[in-house]
N, C-alpha and C positions, 0 to 999 in steps of 0.2 A: 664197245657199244653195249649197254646194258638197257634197252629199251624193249616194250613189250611190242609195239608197233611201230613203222614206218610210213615216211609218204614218198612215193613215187613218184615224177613227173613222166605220163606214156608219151608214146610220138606226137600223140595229138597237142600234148602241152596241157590234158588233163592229171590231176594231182590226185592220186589214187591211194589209199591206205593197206595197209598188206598188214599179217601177223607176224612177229619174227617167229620161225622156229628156232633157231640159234645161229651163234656166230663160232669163229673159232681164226686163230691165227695160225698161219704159213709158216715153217722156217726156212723152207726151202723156198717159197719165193719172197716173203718179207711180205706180205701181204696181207692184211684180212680182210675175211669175207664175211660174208651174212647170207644166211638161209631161211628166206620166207614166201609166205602162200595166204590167198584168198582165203581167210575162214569163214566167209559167207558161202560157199562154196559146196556143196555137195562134197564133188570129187576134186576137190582143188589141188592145182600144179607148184609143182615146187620149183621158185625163180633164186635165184644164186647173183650176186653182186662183190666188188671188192669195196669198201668202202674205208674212208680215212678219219682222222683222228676228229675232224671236223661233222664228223656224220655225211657225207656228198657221196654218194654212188657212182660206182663204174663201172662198166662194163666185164666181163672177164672176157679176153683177147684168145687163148690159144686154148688148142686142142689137150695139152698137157694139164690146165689150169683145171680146166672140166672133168679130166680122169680124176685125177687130185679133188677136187669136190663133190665129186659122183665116190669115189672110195669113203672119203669122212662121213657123205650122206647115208651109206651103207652100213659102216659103221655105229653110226648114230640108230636106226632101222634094228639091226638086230640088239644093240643094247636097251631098246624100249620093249623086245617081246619077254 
């Protein structure tokens, strides 16, 4: 995924735009993700998706998938200071 923004569809079935901050691929679960956030946003949250070759978002499912995203996002955090 090499795009600078997304669109989301929320529960409501509203289609919302987000910034990418970045993506990065899994080899341990064969997966990529994408890492982005409201830059309209003061103190905007960082939301995490897996998404496919198609651009379609997913959910991420388990509690390992999170640690695994939460460490790269850390990652990523200390190589920007």
């Amino acid at each position: 995924m090499d795009v600078e923004k997304i669109q989301v569809i929320d529960d409501d079935g509203n289609e919302l735009e987000f910034d990418v901050l970045f993506t990065f691929d899994s080899e341990e679960t064969g997966k990529k993700y994408v890492l982005y956030y409201d830059g309209e946003l003061e103190e905007p949250q960082v939301y995490s998706s897996i998404y496919d070759d198609d651009g379609h978002l997913y959910p991420v499912d388990t509690p390992e998938e999170w640690d695994m995203i939460e460490e790269v996002f850390n990652s990523f955090l200390s190589e920007e200071e």
